[in-house]
C-alpha positions in Angstrom: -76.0 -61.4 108.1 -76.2 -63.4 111.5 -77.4 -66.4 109.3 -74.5 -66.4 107.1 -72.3 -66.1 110.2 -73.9 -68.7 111.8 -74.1 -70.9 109.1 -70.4 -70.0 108.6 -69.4 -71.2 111.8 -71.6 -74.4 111.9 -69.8 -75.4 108.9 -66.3 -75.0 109.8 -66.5 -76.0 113.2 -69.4 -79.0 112.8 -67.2 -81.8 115.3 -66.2 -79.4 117.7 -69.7 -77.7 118.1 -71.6 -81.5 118.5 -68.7 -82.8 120.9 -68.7 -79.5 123.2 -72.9 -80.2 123.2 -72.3 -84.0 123.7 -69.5 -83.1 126.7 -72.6 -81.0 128.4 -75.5 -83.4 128.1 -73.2 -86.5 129.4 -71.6 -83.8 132.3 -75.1 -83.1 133.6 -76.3 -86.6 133.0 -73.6 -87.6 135.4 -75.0 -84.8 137.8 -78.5 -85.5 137.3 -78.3 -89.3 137.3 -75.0 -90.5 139.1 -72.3 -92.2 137.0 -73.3 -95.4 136.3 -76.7 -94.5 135.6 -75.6 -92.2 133.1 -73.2 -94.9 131.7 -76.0 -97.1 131.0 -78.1 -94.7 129.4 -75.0 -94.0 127.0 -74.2 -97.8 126.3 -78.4 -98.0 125.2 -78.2 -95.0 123.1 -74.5 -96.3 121.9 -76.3 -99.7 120.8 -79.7 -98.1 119.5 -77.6 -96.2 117.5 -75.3 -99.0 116.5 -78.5 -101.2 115.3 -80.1 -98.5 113.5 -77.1 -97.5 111.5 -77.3 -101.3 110.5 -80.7 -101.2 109.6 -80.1 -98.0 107.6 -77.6 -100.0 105.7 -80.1 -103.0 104.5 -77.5 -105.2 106.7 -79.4 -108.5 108.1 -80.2 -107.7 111.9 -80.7 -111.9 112.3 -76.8 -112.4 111.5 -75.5 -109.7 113.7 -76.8 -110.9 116.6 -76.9 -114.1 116.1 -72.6 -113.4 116.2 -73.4 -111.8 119.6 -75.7 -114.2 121.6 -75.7 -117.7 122.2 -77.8 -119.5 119.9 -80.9 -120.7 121.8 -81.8 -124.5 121.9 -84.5 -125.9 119.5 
């Protein structure tokens, strides 16, 4: 019974569940850490994340950031 409930609930409320836990670990990251530390941490995961999902998607890693950083001199 509490499976079906839960399982009930997870699926109907999926965004609002993962945003309220998301709210909590950046609240006491700001607590624990102090602001900009815990802005830092954020932007690395944001990026990690943002690379991976790339990676995921066969997309060539060499392209995207060669867009983002200078090229280097040969």
């Amino acid at each position: 019974m509490w499976k079906d409930i839960v399982r009930d609930v997870l699926k109907e409320h999926k965004g609002k569940i993962i945003g309220a836990f998301l709210g909590l670990v950046i609240s006491l990251m700001i607590l624990f850490l102090g602001f900009f530390r815990a802005v830092f941490i954020i932007m690395c995961v944001l990026i990690g994340y943002f690379i991976g999902n790339r990676i995921d998607k066969k997309e060539d890693i060499k392209e995207l950031l060669e867009k983002f950083l200078p090229p280097g001199s040969d």
